[in-house]
SEDONU-38157 format. One record per residue (C-alpha): x, y negated, z. Coordinates in steps of 0.5 Angstrom, whole numbers, padded with zeros to 4 digits, always signed. Each point is the difference from the previous one (the first is absolute). Layout:
XYZ
...
This chain:
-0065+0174-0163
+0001-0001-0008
+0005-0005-0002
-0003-0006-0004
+0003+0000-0008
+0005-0006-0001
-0001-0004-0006
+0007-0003-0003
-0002-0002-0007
-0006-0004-0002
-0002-0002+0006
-0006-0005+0000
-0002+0005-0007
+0000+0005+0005
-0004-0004+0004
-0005-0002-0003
-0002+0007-0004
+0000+0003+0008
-0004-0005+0002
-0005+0001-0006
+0001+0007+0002
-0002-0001+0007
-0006-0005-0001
+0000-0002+0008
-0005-0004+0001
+0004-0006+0003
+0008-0001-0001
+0003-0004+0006
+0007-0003-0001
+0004+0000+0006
+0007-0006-0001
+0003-0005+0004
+0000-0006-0001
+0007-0001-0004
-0003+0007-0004
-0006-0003-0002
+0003-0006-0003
+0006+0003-0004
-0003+0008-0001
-0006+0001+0000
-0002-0005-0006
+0004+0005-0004
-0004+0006+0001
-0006-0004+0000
+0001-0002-0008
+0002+0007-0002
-0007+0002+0002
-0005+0002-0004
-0005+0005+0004
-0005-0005+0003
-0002+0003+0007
-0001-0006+0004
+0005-0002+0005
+0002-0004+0007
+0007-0003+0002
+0002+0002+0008
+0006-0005+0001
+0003+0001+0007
+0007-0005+0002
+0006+0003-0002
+0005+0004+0004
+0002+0005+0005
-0004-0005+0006
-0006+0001-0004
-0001+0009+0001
-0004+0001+0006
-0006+0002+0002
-0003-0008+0000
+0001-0001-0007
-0003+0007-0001
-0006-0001+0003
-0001-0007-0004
+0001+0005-0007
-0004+0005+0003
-0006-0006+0002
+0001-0003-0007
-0001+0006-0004
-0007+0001+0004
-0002-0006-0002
+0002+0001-0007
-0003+0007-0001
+0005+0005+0000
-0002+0007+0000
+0004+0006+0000
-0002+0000-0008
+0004-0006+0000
+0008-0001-0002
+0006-0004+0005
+0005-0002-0004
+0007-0001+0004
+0003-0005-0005
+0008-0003+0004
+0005+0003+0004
+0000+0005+0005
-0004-0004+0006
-0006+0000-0005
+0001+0007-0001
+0000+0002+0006
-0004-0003+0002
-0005+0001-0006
+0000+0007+0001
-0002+0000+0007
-0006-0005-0001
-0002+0005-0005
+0001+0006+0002
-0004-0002+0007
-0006-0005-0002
-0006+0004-0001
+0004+0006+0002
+0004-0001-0007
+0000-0003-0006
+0003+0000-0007
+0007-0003-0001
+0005-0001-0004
+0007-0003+0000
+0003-0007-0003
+0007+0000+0002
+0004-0007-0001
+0005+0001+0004
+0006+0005-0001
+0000+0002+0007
-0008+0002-0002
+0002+0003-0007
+0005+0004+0004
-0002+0001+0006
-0006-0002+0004
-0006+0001-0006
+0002+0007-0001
-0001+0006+0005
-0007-0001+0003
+0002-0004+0007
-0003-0005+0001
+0000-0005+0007
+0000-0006+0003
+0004-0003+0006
-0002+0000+0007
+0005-0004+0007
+0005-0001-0005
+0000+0007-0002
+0002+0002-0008
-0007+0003-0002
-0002+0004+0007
-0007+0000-0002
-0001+0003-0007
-0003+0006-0005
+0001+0005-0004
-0003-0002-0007
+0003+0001-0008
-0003-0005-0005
-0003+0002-0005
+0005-0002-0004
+0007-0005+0000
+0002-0003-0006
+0006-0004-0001
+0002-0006-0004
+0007-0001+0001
+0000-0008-0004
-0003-0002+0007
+0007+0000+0003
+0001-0005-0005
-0003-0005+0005
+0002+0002+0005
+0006-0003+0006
+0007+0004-0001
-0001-0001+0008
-0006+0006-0001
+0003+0004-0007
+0006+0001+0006
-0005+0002+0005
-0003+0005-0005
+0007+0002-0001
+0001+0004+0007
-0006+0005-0001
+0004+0002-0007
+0006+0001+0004
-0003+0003+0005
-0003+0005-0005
+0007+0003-0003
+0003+0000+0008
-0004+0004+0003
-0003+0004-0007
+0004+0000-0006
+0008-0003+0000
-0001+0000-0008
-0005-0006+0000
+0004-0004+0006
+0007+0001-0004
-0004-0004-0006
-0004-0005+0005
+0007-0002+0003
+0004-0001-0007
-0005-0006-0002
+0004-0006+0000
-0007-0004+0001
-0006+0001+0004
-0004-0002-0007
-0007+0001-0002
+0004+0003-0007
+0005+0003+0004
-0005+0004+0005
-0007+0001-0003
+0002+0007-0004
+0002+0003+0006
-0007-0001+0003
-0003+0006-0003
+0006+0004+0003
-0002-0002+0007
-0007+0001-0001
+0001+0006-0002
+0005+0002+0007
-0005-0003+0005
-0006+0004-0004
+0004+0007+0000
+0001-0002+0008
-0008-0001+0001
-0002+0006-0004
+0004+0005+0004
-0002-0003+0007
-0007-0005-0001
-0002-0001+0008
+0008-0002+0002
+0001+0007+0004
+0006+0001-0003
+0005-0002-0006
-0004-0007-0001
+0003-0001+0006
+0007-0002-0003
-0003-0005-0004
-0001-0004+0007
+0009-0001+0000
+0001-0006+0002
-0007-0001+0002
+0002+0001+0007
+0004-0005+0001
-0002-0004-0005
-0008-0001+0002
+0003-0003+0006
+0005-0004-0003
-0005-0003-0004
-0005-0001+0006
+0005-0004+0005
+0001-0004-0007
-0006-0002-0001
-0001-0006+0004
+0007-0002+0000
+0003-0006-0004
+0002+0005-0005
-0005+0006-0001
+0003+0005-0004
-0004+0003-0006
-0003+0009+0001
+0007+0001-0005
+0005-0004+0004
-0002+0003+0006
+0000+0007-0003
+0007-0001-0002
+0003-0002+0006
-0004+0006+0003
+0003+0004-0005
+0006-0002+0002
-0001+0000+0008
-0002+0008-0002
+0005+0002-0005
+0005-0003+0006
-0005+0006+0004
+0001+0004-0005
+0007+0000+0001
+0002+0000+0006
-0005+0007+0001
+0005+0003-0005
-0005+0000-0005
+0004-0003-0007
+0008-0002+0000
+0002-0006+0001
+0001-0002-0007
-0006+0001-0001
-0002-0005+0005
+0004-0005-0003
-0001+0001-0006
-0008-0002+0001
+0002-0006+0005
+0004-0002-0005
-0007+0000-0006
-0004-0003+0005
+0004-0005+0002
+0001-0003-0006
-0007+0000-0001
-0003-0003+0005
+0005-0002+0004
+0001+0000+0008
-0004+0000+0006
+0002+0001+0006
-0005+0002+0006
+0001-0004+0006
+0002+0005+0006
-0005-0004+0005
-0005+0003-0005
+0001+0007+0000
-0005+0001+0005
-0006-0002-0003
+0002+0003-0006
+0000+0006+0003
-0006-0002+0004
-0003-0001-0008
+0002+0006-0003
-0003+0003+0007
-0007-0001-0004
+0002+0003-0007
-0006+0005-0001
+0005+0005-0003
+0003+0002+0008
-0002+0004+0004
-0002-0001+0008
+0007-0002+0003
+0004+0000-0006
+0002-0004-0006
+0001+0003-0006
+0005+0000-0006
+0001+0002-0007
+0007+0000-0001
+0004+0001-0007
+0003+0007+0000
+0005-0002-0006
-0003-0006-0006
-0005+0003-0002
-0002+0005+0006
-0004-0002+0005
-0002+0003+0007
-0006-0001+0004
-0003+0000+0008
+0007-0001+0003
-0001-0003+0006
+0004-0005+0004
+0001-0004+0006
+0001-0007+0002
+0007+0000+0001
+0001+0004-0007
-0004-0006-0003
+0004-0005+0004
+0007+0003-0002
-0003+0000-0008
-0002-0008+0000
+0007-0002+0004
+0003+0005-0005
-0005-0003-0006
+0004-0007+0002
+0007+0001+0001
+0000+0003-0007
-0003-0005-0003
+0006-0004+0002
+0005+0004-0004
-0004-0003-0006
+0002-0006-0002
């Protein structure tokens, strides 16, 4: 499966020359509501190819990728008239990328689409490597496919706009990048003294670039891309059990303490020394402080991790750090393994002031 090129400068020009290239018979955008009002006015100006277009506006956020939202879409555009000559553009952050590429790649057994990312977390993570999905039962992205766009094309000066709250979140997946693949970009990413646009945006190619080379060697996840999951594991539970709580933690918080809990595994199976775990303690926690996991709550977190589409029958499965900037893969664990790594995640935290 060929990867989509991954354009960084000049991205609505490059756009409007594709989509002169492309001639597509209609172009739908697909945004949020928040999108729609602060991105897509900004793309919609630049444009000069004339090919007619439709706007497709769902609700925002994590509530809104599942499968009664995709079938609204997939109606809508019946209704409008697409075709497999026609272009989805997913214009927002990961939940419209993932979900995007998913309406695309399955109506009409698969149109045309190409990725818009606004977000940080999108840029870097969730519009690049051709997964694509939804949620199902309070499960991160149970149902999805496997689909490249046609093409990504970032335009970092919508992180302009965006909350500190979501830069930060996107944060977690560029340092996740250099813990499991190269200790050089981690070692920049933790000597920011800010978590700014200015600060951050010349790193994003870098970390494209870790994510693109991982793909590229393993596209269908049978075995290196699997160290992309670190801290998924957890951190898809972590996110799920917040969900509905009073305080819902956003994809890049969740990874983080995910991160942690299996750094703490990592650990405690030999697998990197202890400062090294200190040291990544130390980095996160000053970036995204602590939260602690309610014991009382393990139970069905391990119910939840149960339902990763990464485990095999019987088993949950783990990529676990082998040093900053290694990562192994399929390394299967029990529940009292887990249970020990959260009370251990825990206590730790505690050490922090």
């Amino acid at each position: 499966m060929k990867q989509a090129t991954v354009i960084f400068d000049d991205a609505f020009v490059q756009l409007d020359s594709f989509l002169a290239a492309k001639n597509y018979s209609k172009v739908f955008f697909l945004t949020d509501s928040n999108t729609h009002d602060l991105r897509l006015p900004l793309i919609l100006i630049d444009l000069k190819n004339q090919a007619a277009y439709e706007i497709i506006e769902i609700p925002p956020g994590e509530e809104s990728k599942i499968i009664e939202i995709v079938v609204q879409v997939w109606e809508t555009l019946s209704e409008l008239g697409a075709s497999r000559k026609s272009l989805l553009v997913s214009l927002g952050g990961g939940v419209i990328t993932d979900m995007g590429g998913f309406i695309a790649s399955t109506f009409k057994r698969g149109m045309d689409f190409i990725n818009l990312p606004t977000s940080l977390l999108a840029m870097v993570d969730a519009s690049v490597g051709g997964k694509t999905g939804i949620n199902l039962n309070r499960v991160k992205n149970q149902v999805g496919t496997f689909a490249q766009p046609q093409m990504t094309f970032i335009h970092p000066g919508f992180l302009h706009t965006l909350p500190k709250r979501d830069l930060r979140s996107g944060f977690a997946e560029m340092l996740k990048h250099g813990l499991i693949y190269d200790q050089n970009h981690w070692q920049q990413l933790i000597r920011l003294k800010k978590i700014e646009v200015k600060n951050i945006q010349g790193f994003i190619p870098d970390s494209v670039q870790i994510k693109s080379e991982v793909v590229k060697k393993d596209p269908l996840e049978k075995g290196l891309r699997k160290i992309l999951n670190f801290g998924h594991t957890v951190g898809h539970a972590v996110e799920s059990a917040f969900m509905n709580s009073e305080r819902p933690l956003l994809h890049g918080e969740a990874v983080a303490v995910g991160m942690l809990v299996e750094t703490m595994l990592s650990f405690e199976n030999e697998l990197i020394s202890k400062d090294e775990l200190d040291e990544i303690f130390t980095h996160l926690i000053r970036i995204f402080g602590k939260t602690w996991l309610d014991e009382n709550s393990i139970p069905d977190l391990i119910h939840l991790m149960r339902h990763d589409k990464k485990n095999p029958a019987n088993a949950i499965s783990f990529s676990l750090l082998n040093g900053i900037g290694n990562c192994m893969f399929d390394i299967l664990l029990n529940e009292n393994q887990i249970l020990e790594g959260i009370s251990l995640y825990n206590r730790k935290l505690e050490n922090f002031k």
